[in-house]
C-alpha positions in Angstrom: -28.3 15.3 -0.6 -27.2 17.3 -3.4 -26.6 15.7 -6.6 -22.8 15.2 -7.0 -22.5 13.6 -3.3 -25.5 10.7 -4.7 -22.8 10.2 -7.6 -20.0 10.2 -5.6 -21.6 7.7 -3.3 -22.8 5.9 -6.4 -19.3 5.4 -7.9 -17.2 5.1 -4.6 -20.1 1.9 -3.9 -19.6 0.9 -8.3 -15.5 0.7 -7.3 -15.4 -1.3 -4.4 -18.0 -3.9 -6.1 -15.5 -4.0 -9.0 -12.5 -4.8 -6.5 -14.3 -7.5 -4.8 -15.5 -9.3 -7.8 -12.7 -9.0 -10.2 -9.4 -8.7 -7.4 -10.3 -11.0 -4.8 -8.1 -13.9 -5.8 -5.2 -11.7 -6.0 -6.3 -10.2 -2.5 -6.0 -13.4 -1.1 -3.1 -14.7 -2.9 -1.2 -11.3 -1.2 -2.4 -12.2 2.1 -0.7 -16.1 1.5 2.5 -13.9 0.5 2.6 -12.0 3.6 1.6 -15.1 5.7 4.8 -17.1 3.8 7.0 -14.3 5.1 5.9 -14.1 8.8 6.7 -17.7 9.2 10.2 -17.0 7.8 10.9 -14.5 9.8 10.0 -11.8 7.2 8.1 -8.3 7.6 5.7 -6.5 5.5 6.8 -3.2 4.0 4.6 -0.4 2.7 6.0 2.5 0.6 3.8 5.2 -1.4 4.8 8.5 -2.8 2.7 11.8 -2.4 -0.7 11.3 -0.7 0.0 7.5 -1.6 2.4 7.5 2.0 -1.1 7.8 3.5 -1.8 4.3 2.7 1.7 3.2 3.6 0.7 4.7 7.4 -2.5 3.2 6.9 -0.4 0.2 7.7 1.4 1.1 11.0 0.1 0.7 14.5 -3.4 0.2 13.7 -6.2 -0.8 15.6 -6.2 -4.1 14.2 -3.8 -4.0 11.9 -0.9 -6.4 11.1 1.7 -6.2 14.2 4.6 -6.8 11.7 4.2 -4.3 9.4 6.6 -1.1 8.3 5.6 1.9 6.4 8.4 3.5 4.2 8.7 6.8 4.6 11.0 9.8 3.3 10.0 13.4 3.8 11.4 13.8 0.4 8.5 12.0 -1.1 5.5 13.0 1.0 4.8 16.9 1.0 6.8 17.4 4.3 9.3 19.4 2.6 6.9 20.8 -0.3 4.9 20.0 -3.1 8.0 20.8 -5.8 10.0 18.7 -3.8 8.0 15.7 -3.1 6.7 15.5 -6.9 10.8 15.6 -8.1 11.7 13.2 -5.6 9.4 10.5 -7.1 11.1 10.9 -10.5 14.7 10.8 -9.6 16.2 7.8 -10.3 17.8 5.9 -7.1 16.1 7.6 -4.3 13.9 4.5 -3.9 16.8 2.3 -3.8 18.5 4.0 -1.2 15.5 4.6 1.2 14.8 0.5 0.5 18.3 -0.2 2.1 18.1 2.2 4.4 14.8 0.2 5.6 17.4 -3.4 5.2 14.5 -5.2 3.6 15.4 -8.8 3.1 14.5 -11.5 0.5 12.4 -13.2 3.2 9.5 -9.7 3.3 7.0 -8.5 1.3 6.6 -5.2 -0.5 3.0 -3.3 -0.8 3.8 -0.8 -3.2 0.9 1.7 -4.0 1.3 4.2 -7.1 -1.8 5.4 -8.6 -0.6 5.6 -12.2 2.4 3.4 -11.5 4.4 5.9 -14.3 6.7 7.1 -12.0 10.4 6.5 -11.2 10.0 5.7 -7.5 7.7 3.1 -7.0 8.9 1.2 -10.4 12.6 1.4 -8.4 11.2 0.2 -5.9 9.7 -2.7 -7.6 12.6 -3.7 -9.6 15.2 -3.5 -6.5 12.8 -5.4 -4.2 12.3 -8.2 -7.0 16.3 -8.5 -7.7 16.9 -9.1 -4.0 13.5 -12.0 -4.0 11.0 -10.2 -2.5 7.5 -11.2 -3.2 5.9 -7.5 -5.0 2.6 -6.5 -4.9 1.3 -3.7 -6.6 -1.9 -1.5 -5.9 -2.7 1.2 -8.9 -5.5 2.0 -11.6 -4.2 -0.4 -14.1 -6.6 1.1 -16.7 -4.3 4.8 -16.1 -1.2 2.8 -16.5 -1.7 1.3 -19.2 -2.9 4.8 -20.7 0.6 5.8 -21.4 1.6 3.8 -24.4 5.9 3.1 -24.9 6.4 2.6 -20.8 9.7 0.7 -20.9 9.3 -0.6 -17.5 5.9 -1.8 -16.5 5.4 -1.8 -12.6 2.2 -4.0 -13.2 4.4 -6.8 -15.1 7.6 -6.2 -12.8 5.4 -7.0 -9.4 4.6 -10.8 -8.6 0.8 -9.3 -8.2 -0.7 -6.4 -9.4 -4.2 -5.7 -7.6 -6.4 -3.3 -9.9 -8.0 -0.3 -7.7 -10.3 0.1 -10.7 -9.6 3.8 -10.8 -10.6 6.1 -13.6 -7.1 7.8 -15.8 -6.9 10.8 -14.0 -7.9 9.3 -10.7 -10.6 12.4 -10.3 -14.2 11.1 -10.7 -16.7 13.6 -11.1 -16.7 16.3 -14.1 -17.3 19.7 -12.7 -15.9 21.6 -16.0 -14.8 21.1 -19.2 -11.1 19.8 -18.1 -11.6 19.3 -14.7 -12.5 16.4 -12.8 -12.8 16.2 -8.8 -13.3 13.7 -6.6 -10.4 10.8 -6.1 -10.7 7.5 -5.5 -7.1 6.0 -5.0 -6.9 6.5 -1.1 -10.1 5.3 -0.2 -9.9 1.7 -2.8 -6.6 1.8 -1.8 -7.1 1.0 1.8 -10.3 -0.7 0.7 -7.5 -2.9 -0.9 -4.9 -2.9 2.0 -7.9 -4.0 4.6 -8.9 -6.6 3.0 -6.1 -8.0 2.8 -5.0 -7.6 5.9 -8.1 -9.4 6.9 -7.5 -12.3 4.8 -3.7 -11.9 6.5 -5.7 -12.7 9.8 -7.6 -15.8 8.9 -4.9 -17.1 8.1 -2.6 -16.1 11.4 -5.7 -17.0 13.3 -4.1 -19.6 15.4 -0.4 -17.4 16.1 0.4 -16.9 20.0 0.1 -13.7 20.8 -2.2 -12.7 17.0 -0.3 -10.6 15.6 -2.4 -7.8 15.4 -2.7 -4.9 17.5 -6.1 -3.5 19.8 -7.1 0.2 20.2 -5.5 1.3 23.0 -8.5 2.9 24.6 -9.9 -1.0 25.1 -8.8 -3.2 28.3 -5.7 -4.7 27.9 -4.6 -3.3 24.7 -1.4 -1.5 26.6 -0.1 -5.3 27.3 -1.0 -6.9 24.6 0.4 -3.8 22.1 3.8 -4.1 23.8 4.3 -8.0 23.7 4.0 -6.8 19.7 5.6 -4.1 19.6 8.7 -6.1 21.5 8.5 -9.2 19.1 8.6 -7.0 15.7 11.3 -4.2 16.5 13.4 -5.6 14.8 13.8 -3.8 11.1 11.0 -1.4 12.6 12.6 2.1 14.5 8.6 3.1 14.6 8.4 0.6 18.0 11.6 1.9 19.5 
């Protein structure tokens, strides 16, 4: 094992210590959220921009993962259509807005957001929409590089009802392999560190829901039957099942 994997694994292990000990409260308190809204009637919505729409897939269709949960996704904003085009998209102003009706979230859902360095126009939109129509907003980023950036007119970590701290470094690269470069990122893997855990304190809490809401690998018996009694039941708001 060559020196930079034993700090990686070092660090990665230092981060997800960090989240459980210092975020767990607010884990929790985001899995009561999401339970509030699925007895309303409500869904949970995911949206991330650039390689943060990987966590917002995280969410969908997942071998045990919530039933009633709906990524947000735009080509715009996730490298389909190019790197240039992706990295404007997330700074123009009302592209989040429009992709968030386009979705029809209602006040009764709750928003994931996850933004790294929470500086950009996208995910802050996002935020500030969701919260003027009464979602509950809960926001995943490195607080530490947000906060970095000194004058931010709109803070996405004081806009969302909860903002869970991945405990990434400014930069989100880890490891110094030159004098200005760093490689290494964190932000995807606390990110679904954060998202599971969740989730799993989601599932406590729907232990006791006929069917439980949460879906099977469908290589195990009688995951095709039990997938599609979900997949029926939360269609609605979610062209992903149809």
């Amino acid at each position: 094992m060559t020196k930079s994997k034993i700090n990686l694994n070092n660090i990665i292990n230092k981060i997800i210590n960090k989240i459980e000990k210092n975020q767990s409260d607010k884990i929790k308190l985001s899995a009561k959220f999401i339970s509030e809204s699925h007895f309303k009637d409500g869904k949970l919505f995911l949206f991330g921009t650039g390689h943060n729409h990987c966590l917002a897939e995280e969410g969908l269709h997942r071998a045990g993962g919530y039933a009633n949960a709906c990524p947000i996704l735009d080509d715009n904003l996730n490298f389909s259509k190019g790197i240039k085009k992706a990295s404007k998209a997330e700074r123009t102003r009302g592209i989040s807005k429009s992709l968030l009706k386009m979705y029809q979230i209602q006040k009764n859902d709750t928003l994931i957001i996850f933004t790294n360095s929470g500086l950009n126009k996208a995910p802050i939109e996002a935020a500030k929409y969701a919260k003027k129509i009464g979602l509950k907003v809960i926001v995943i980023l490195s607080l530490s590089y947000c906060k970095s950036v000194k004058n931010i007119k709109n803070k996405i970590y004081e806009i969302a009802d909860i903002a869970i701290d991945n405990h990434g470094p400014i930069g989100d690269a880890l490891i110094k392999i030159s004098k200005n470069t760093n490689v290494a990122s964190p932000s995807i893997i606390s990110g679904s560190y954060i998202l599971n855990s969740i989730l799993l304190q989601l599932a406590i809490l729907l232990k006791n829901e006929k069917p439980f809401p949460f879906f099977i690998s469908s290589n195990q018996k009688g995951a095709d039957n039990h997938n599609k009694v979900l997949e029926k039941k939360f269609s609605k708001r979610n062209n992903f099942f149809k």
